[in-house]
C-alpha positions in Angstrom: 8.7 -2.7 27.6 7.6 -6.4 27.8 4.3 -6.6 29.4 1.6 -9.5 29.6 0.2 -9.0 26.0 0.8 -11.6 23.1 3.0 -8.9 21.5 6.0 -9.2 24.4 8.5 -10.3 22.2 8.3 -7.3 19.8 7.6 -5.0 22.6 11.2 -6.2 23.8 12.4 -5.2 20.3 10.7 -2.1 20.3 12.1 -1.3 23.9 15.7 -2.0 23.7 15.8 0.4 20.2 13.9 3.2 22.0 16.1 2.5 25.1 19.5 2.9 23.0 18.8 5.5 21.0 17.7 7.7 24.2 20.9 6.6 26.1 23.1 7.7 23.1 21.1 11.2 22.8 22.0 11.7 26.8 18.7 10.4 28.6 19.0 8.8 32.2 16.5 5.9 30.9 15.9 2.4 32.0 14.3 -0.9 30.7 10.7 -1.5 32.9 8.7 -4.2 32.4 5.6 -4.1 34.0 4.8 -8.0 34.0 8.0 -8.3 36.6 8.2 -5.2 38.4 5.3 -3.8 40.3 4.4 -0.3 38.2 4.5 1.4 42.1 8.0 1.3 41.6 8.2 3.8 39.1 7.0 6.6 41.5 8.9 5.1 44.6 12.1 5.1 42.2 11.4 8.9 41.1 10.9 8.1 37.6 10.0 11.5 35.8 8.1 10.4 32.6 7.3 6.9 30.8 8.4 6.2 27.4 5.6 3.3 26.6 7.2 1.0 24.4 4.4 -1.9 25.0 1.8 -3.2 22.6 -1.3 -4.9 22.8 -3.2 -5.6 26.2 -2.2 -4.0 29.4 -0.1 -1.9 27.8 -1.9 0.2 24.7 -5.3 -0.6 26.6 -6.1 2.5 28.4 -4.5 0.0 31.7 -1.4 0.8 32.1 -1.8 4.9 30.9 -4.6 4.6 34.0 -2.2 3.6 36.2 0.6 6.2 34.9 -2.5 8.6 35.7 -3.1 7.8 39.0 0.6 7.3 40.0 0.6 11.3 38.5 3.9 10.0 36.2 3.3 11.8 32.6 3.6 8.9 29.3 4.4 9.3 25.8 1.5 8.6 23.5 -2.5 8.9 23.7 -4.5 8.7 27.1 -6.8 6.5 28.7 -10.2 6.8 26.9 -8.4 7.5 23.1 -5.9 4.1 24.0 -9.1 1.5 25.4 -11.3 2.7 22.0 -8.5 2.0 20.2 -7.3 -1.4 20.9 -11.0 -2.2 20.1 -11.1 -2.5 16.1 -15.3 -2.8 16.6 -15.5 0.3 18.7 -12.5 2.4 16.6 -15.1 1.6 13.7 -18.1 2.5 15.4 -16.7 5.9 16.2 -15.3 6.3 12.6 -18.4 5.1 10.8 -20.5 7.5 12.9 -17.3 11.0 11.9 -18.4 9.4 7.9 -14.7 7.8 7.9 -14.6 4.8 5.3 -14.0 1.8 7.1 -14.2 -1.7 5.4 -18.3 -3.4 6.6 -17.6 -5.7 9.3 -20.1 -8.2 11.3 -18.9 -8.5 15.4 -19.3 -12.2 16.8 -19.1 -12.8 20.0 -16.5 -16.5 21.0 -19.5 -18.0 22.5 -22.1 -17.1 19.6 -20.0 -19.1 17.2 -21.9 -22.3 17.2 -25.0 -20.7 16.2 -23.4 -18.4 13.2 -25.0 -18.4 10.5 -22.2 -18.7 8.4 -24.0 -18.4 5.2 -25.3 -15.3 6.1 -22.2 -13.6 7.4 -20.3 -14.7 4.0 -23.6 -13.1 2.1 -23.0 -9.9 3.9 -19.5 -9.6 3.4 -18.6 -11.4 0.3 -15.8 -13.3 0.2 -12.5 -13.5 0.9 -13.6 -12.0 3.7 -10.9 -11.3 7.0 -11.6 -12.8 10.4 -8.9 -11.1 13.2 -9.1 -10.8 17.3 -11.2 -7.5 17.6 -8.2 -6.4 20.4 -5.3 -7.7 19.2 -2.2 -6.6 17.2 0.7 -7.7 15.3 -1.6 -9.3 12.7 -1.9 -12.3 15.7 -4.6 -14.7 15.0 -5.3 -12.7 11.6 -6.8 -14.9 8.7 -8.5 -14.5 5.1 -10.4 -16.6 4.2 -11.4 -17.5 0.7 -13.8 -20.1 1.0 -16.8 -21.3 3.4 -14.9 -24.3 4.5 -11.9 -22.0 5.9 -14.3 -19.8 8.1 -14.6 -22.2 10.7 -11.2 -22.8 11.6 -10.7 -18.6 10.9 -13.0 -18.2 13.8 -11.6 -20.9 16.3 -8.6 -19.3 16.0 -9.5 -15.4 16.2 -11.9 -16.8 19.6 -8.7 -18.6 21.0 -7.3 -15.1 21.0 -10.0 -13.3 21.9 -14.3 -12.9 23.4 -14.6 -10.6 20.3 -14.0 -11.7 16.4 -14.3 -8.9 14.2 -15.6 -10.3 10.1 -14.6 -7.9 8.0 -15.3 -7.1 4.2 -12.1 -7.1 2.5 -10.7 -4.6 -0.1 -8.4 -5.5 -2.8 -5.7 -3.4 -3.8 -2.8 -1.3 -2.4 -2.3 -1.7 1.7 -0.4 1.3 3.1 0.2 2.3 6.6 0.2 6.7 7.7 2.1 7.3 10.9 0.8 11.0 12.9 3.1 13.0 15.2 1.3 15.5 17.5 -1.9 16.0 19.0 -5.4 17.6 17.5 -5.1 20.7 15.5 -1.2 20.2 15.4 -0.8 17.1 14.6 1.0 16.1 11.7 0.6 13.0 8.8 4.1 11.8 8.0 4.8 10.3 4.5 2.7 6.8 3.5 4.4 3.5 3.6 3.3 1.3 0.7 3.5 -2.3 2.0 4.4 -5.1 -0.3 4.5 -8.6 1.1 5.1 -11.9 -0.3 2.0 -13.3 -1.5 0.3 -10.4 -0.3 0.3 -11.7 3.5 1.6 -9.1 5.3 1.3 -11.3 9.2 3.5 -11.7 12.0 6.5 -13.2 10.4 6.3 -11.1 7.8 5.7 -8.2 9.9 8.6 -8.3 12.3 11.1 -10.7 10.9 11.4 -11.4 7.0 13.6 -9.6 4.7 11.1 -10.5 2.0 8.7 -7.5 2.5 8.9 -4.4 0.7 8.0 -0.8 1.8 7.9 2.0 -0.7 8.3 5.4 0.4 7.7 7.6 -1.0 4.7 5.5 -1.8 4.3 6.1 -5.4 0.9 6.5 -5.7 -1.1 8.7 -8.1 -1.0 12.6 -7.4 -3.3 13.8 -4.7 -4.0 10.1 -3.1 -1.2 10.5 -0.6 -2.5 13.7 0.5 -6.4 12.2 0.3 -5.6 9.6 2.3 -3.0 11.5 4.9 -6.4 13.9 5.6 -8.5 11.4 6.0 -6.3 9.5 8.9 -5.8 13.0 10.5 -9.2 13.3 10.8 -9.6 9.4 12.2 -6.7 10.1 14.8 -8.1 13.2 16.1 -12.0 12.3 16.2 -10.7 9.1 18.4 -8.8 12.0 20.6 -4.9 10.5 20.1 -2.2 12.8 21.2 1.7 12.1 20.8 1.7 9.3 17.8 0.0 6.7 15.9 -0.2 4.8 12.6 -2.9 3.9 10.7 -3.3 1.0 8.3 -5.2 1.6 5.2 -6.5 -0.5 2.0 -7.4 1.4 -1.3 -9.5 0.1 -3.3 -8.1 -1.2 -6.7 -11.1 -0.2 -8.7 -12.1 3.1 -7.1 -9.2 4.2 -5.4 -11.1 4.9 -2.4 -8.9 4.6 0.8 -10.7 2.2 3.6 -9.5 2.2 7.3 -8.8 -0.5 9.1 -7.7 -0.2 12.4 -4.8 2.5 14.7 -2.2 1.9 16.5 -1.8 3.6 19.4 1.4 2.4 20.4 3.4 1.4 17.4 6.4 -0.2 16.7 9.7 0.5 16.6 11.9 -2.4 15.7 14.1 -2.6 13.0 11.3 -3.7 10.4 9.0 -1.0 12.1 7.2 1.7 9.9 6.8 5.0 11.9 10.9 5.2 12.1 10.9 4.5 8.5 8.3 7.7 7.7 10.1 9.6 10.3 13.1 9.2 8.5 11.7 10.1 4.8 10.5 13.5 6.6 14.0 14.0 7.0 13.7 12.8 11.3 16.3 10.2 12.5 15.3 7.4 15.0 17.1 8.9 17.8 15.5 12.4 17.4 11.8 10.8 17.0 12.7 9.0 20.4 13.4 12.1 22.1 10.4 14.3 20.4 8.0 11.1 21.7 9.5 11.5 25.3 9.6 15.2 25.1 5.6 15.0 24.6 4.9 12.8 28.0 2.2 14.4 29.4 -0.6 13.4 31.4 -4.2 14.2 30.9 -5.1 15.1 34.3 -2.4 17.6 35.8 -2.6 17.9 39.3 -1.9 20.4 41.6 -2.1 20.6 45.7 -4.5 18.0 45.5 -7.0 19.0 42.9 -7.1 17.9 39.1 -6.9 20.8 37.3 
């Protein structure tokens, strides 16, 4: 838990709840934070598995699951190529546009193309409001809509300060809901949608991780046969981006067609109080301390090794 990303603060929160509830089912765990502790530690203190509460860089980045590889100490959640596409919301589109998943349209620029945008353009591609967000970032950090031409400069300044890679992206009015999936390819599972409803309709940090003002609604209540639509069509994102263990995927549906669009995965996702995969878990009927121990009891690595060789 912890780590170097922006999202330390919730990865604390997510730590210490994964940490307690594995303690009170029996497990010799311990907090490790990466950013203070050198990760060689882990094999020098015998550590038999990683439960990888972190988020964001260096932690849900394909980094820290390389290093785990290396180090031959097996992790909960998705490997090293699925985690690095992942974080990347331009290259988890790529792949997805490419498998025919609907994805909102979405224009990359680069932090030191932004003087020479063509903002006219950009706004006549994607309409407006349109959202400008970090392309590897989480947490809704650095996350704007904008509504009008005069906002997209400042949008931009901000998303760059976070990050090389701003991802413009179409937006799609009407109901935002979020799928959690337990498992890995053929058995992997969707748990039951989260519809998210947030003051104002800005569901960012604050209201992500600390207001009591945010609703979620599950079960979702949506018309018959769009939970399942849109639970198949997140199966099919997760596995086509080769996730194993867990993930969440957030998803707007149109208000007019009722098409589901998807926006980005989580790869590592939270599990604070306000967090939405222990909420799922729970309306299928799985507590927080047993999803803990199903996560951990899926640590695996991708490369078993054996005398030497990788097998």
């Amino acid at each position: 838990m912890g780590g170097r990303s922006a999202e330390r603060e919730v990865s604390f929160m997510s730590g210490q709840g994964v940490l307690n509830a594995l303690r009170s089912q029996g497990v010799d765990a311990h907090a490790f934070d990466p950013s203070e502790r050198d990760l060689s530690e882990l094999k020098r203190e015998a550590f038999s598995c990683c439960f990888i509460a972190l988020h964001g860089r260096f932690g849900e980045d394909g980094t820290v699951q390389g290093a785990l590889e290396l180090l031959g100490i097996p992790y909960t959640g998705s490997g090293v190529m699925a985690s690095s596409i992942a974080i990347d919301k331009t290259m988890t589109k790529r792949v997805w546009i490419a498998e025919n998943i609907p994805t909102p349209a979405y224009k990359l620029v680069l932090r030191d193309q932004i003087e020479q945008l063509d903002l006219d353009e950009l706004i006549s591609q994607l309409g407006l409001p349109l959202i400008v967000k970090p392309a590897s970032e989480g947490s809704s950090i650095g996350v704007f809509k904008v509504k009008s031409a005069h906002e997209l400069p400042h949008a931009l300044a901000q998303a760059a300060s976070c990050d090389a890679d701003i991802l413009c992206e179409q937006f799609i009015s009407g109901d935002e809901v979020t799928c959690p999936v337990l498992g890995q390819g053929e058995k992997a599972v969707a748990l039951p949608v989260i519809r998210i409803v947030a003051p104002q309709g800005n569901y960012d940090y604050q209201n992500k991780y600390f207001s009591n003002d945010t609703q979620y609604i599950v079960p979702c209540g949506l018309p018959e046969g769009e939970e399942q639509a849109i639970q198949d069509v997140v199966l099919k994102a997760y596995r086509v981006l080769g996730c194993k263990g867990w993930g969440r995927i957030d998803v707007m549906i149109d208000a007019v067609t009722r098409l589901p669009y998807l926006l980005e995965i989580n790869t590592s996702p939270g599990m604070t109080g306000h967090s939405l995969v222990p909420m799922s878990a729970k309306a299928a009927g799985i507590s927080y301390e047993d999803l803990c121990v199903q996560l951990l009891q899926s640590a695996a690595l991708e490369h078993a090794v054996q005398g030497g060789q990788a097998l």
